[in-house]
py3Dmol code that shows the C-alpha trace and the ligand (Angstrom):
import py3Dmol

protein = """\
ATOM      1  CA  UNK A   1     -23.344  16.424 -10.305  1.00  0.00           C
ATOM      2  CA  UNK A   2     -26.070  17.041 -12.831  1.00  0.00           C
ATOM      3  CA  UNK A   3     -27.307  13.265 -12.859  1.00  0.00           C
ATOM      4  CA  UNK A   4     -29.598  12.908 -10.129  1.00  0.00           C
ATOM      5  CA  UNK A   5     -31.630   9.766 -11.745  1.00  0.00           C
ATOM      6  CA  UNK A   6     -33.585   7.382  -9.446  1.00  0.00           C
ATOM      7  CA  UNK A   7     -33.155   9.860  -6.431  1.00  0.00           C
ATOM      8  CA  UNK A   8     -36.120  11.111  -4.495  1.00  0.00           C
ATOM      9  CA  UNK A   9     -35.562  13.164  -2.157  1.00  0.00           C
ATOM     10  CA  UNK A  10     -37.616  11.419   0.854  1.00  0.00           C
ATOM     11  CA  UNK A  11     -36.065  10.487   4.022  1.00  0.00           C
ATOM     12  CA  UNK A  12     -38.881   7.751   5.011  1.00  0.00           C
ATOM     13  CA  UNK A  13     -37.404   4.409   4.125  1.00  0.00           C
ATOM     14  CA  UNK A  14     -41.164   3.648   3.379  1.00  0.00           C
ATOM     15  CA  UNK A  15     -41.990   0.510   1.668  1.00  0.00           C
ATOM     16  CA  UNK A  16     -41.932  -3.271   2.813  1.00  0.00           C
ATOM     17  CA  UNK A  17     -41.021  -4.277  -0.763  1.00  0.00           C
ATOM     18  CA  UNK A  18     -37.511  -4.138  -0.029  1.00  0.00           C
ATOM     19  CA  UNK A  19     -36.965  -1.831  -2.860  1.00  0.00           C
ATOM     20  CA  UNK A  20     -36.326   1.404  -1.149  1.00  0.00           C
ATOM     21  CA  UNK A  21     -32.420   1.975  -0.351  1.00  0.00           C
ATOM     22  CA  UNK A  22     -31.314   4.686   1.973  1.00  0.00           C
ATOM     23  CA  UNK A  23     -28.153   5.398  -0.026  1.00  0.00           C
ATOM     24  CA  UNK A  24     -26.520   9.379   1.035  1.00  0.00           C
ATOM     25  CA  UNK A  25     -25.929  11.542  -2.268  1.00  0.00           C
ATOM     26  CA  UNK A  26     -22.222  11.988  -1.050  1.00  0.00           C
ATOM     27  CA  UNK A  27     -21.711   8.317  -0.522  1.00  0.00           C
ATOM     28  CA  UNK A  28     -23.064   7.862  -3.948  1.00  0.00           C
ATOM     29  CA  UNK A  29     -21.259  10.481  -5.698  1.00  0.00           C
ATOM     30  CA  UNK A  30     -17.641   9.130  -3.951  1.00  0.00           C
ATOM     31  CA  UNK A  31     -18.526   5.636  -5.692  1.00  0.00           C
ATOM     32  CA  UNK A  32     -19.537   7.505  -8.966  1.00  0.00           C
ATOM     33  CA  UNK A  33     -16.402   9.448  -8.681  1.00  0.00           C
ATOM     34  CA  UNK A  34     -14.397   6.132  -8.063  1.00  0.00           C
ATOM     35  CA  UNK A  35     -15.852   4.256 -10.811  1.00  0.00           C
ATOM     36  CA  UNK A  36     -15.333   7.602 -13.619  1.00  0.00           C
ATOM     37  CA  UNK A  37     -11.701   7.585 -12.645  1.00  0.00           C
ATOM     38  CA  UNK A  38     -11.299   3.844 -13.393  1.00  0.00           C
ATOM     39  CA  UNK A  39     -12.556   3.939 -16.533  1.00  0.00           C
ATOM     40  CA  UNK A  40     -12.063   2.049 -19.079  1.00  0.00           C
ATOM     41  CA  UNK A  41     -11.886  -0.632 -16.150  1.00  0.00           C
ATOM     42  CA  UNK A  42     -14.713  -2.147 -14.256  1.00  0.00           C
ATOM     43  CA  UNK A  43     -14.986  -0.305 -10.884  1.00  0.00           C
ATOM     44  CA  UNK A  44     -15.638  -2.286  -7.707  1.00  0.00           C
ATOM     45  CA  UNK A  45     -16.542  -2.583  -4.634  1.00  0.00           C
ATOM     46  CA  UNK A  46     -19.203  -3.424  -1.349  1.00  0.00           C
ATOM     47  CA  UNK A  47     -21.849  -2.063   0.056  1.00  0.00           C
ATOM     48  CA  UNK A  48     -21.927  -1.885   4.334  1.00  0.00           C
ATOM     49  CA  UNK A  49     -24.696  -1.621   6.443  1.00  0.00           C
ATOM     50  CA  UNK A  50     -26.022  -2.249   9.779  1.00  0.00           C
ATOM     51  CA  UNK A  51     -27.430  -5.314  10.651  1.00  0.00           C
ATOM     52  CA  UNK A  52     -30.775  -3.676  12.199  1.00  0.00           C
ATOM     53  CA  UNK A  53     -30.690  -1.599   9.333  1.00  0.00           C
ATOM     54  CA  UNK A  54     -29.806  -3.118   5.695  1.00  0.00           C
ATOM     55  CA  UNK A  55     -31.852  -1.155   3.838  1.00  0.00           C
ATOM     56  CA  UNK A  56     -29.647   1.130   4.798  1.00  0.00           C
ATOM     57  CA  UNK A  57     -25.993   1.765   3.289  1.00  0.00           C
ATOM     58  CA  UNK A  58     -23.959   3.203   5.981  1.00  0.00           C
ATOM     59  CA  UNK A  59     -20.670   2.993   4.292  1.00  0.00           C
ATOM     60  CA  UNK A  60     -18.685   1.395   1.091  1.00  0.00           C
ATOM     61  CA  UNK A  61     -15.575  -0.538   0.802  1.00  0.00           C
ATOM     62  CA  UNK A  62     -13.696   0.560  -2.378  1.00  0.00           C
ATOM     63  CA  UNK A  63     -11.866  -2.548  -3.753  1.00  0.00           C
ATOM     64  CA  UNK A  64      -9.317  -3.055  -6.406  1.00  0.00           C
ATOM     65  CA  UNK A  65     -10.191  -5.278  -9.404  1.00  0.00           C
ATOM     66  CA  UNK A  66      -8.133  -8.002 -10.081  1.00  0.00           C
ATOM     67  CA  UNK A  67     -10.213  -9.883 -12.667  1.00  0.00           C
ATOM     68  CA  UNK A  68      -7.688 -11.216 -15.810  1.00  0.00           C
ATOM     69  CA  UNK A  69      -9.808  -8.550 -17.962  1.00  0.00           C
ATOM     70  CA  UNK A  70     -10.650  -5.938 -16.006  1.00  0.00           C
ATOM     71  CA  UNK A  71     -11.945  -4.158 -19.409  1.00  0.00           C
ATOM     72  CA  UNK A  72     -15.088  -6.305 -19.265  1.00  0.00           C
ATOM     73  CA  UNK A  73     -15.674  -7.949 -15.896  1.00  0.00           C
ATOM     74  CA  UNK A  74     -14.799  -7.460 -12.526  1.00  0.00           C
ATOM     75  CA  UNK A  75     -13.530  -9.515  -9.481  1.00  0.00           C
ATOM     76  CA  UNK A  76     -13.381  -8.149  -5.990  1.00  0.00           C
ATOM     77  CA  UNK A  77      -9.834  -8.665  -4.243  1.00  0.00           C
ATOM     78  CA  UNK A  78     -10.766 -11.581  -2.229  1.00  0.00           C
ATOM     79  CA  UNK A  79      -8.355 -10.013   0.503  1.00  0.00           C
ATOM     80  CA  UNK A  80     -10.539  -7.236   0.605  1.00  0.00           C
ATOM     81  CA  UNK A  81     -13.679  -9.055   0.533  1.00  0.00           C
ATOM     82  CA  UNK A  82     -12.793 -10.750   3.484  1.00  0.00           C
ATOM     83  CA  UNK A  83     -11.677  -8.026   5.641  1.00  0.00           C
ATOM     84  CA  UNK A  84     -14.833  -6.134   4.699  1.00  0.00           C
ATOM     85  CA  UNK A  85     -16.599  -9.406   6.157  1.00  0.00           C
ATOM     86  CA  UNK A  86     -14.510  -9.597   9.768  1.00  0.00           C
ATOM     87  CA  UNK A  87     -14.424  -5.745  10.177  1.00  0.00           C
ATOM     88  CA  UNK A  88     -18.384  -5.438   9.475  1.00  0.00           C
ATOM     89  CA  UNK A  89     -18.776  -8.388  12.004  1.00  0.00           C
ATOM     90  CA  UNK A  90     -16.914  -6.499  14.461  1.00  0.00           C
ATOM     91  CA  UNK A  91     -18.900  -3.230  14.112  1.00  0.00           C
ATOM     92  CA  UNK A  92     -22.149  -5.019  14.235  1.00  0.00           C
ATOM     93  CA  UNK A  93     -22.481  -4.469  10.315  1.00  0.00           C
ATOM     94  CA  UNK A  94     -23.144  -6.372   6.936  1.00  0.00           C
ATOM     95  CA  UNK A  95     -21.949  -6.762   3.702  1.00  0.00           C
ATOM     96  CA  UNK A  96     -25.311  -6.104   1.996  1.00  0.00           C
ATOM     97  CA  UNK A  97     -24.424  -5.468  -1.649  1.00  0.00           C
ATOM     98  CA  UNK A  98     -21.685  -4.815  -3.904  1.00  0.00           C
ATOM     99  CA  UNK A  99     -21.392  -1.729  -6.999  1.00  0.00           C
ATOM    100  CA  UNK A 100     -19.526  -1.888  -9.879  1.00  0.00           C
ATOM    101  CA  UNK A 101     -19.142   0.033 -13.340  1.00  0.00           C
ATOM    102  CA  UNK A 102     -20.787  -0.823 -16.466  1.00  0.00           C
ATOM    103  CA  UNK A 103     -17.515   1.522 -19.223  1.00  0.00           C
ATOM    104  CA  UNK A 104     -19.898   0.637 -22.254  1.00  0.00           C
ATOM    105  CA  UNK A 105     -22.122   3.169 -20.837  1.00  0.00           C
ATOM    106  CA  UNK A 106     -24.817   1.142 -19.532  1.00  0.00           C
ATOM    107  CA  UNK A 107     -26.210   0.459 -15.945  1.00  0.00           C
ATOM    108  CA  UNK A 108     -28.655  -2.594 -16.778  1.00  0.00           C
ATOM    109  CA  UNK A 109     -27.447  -5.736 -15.238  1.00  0.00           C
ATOM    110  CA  UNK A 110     -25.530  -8.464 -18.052  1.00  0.00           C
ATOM    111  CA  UNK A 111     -26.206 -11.830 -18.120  1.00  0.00           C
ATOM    112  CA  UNK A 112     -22.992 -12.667 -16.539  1.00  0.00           C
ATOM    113  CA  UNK A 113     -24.248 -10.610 -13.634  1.00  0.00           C
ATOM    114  CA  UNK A 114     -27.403 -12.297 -13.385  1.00  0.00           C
ATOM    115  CA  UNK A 115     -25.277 -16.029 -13.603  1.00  0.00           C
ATOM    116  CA  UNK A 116     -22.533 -14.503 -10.720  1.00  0.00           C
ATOM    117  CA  UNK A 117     -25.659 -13.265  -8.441  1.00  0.00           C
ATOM    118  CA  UNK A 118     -25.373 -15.756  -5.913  1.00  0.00           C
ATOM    119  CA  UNK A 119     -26.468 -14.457  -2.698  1.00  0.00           C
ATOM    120  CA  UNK A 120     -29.791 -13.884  -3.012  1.00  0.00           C
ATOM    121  CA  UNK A 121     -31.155 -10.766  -1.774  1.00  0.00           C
ATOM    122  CA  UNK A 122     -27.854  -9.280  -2.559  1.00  0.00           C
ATOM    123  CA  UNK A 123     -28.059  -5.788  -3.698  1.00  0.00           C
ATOM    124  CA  UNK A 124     -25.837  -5.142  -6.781  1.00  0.00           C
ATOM    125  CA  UNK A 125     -25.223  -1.212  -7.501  1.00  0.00           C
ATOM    126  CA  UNK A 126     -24.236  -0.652 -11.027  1.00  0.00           C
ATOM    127  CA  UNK A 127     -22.689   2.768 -12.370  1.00  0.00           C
ATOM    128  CA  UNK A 128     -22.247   3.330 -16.251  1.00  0.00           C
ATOM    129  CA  UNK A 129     -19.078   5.360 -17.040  1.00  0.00           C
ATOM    130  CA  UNK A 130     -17.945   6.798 -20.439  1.00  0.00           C
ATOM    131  CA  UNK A 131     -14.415   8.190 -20.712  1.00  0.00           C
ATOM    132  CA  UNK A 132     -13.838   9.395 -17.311  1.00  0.00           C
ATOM    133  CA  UNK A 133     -17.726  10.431 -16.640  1.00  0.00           C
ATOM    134  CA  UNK A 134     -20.214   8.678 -14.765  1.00  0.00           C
ATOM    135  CA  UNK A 135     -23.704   8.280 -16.299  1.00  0.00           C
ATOM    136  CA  UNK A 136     -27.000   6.434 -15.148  1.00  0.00           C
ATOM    137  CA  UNK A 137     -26.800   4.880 -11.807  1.00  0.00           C
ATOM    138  CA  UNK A 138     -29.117   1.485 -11.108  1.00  0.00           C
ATOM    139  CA  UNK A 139     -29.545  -0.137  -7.960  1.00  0.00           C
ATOM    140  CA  UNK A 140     -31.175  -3.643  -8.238  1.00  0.00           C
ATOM    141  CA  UNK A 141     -31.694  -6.872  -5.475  1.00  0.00           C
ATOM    142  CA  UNK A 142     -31.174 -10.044  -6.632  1.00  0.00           C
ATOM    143  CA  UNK A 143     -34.139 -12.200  -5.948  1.00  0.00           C
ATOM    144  CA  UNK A 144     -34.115 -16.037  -6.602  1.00  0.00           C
ATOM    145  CA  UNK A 145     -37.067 -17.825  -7.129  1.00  0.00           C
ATOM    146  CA  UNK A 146     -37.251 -21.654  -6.374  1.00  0.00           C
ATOM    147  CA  UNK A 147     -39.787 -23.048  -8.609  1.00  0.00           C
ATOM    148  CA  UNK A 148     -42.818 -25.039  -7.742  1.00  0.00           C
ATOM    149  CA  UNK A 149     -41.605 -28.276  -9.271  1.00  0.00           C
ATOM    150  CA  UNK A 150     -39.233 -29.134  -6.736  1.00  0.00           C
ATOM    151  CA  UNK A 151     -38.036 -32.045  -8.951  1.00  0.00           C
ATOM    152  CA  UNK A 152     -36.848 -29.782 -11.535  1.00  0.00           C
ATOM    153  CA  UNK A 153     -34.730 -28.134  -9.184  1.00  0.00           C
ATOM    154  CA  UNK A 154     -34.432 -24.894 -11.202  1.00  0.00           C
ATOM    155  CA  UNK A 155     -34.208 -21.596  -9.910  1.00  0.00           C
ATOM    156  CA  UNK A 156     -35.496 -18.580 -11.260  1.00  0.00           C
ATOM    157  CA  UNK A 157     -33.320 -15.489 -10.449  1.00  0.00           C
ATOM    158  CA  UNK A 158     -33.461 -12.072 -11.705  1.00  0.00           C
ATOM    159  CA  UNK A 159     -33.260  -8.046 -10.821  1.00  0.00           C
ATOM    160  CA  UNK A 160     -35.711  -6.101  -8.732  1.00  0.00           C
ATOM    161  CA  UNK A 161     -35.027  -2.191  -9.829  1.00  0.00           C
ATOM    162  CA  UNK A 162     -34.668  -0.837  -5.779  1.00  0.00           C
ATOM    163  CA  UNK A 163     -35.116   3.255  -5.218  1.00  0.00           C
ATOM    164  CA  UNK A 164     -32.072   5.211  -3.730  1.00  0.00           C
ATOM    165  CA  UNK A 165     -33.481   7.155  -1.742  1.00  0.00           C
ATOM    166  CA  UNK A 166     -30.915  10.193  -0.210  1.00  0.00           C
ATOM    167  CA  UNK A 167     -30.932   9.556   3.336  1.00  0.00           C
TER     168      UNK A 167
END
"""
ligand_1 = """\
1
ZN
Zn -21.922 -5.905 -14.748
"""
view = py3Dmol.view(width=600, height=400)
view.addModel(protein, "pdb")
view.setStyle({"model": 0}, {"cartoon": {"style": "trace"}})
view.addModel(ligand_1, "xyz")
view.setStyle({"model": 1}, {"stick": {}})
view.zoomTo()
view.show()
């Protein structure tokens, strides 16, 4: 595949930033081939690693999407999220991100991302696809912030742009 953005070829994990992902070019072209077929859907799906290593993406779980409009959002099948959760506790593993597929063409986070990021530290994967191709690939960590003014009880939360590095 021609689109080899945000890949350095480097096999030091290097970095205590969190921000460098060991992520194989075959793994990542299987989930860019996976997402390219779905289109115009939202592709989805989670990320696996080892627990001593979850910088690390070892494997990925492909998942069907069963959101109402699968055209513009995306929902994991909760059956599959939680066998991916007992089957990586078995093999000593963790559920350490998820990917999905941006069909307008664009691999920025949304908003509605942003609000659904939960689990912070969470690394979210996000392919752009355009009829049947996939495009740009991003790979961000979700990083939420409690603020200072613990009264206020706000959180600030956004998307630190992480390095795939081919391990
Ligand atoms: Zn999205």
């Amino acid at each position: 595949m021609a689109n080899g953005q945000g890949i350095a070829n480097n096999n030091s994990l290097g970095g205590d930033d969190q921000t460098h992902i060991a992520l194989g070019k075959a793994l990542l072209e299987e989930i860019r081939d996976f997402a390219a077929v779905k289109w115009p859907e939202e592709a989805c799906g989670l990320l696996i690693a080892a627990i001593d290593t979850p910088n690390r993406i070892d494997r990925v779980v492909f998942a069907r999407n069963v959101a109402e409009d699968p055209l513009t959002t995306f929902e994991i099948d909760p059956q599959t999220l939680i066998e991916a959760h007992r089957t990586a506790r078995q093999k000593r593993e963790q559920v350490v991100g998820c990917f999905h597929s941006h069909p307008n063409g664009k691999a920025l986070p949304s908003p509605t991302d942003r609000a659904r990021a939960d689990e912070n530290g969470f690394l979210w994967l996000i392919i752009a696809t355009e009829h049947n191709r996939a495009g740009d690939s991003g790979l961000y960590r979700i990083i939420h912030q409690s603020t200072a003014d613990a009264a206020e009880q706000s959180e600030l939360r956004y998307f630190r742009r992480c390095q795939i590095i081919d391990r």
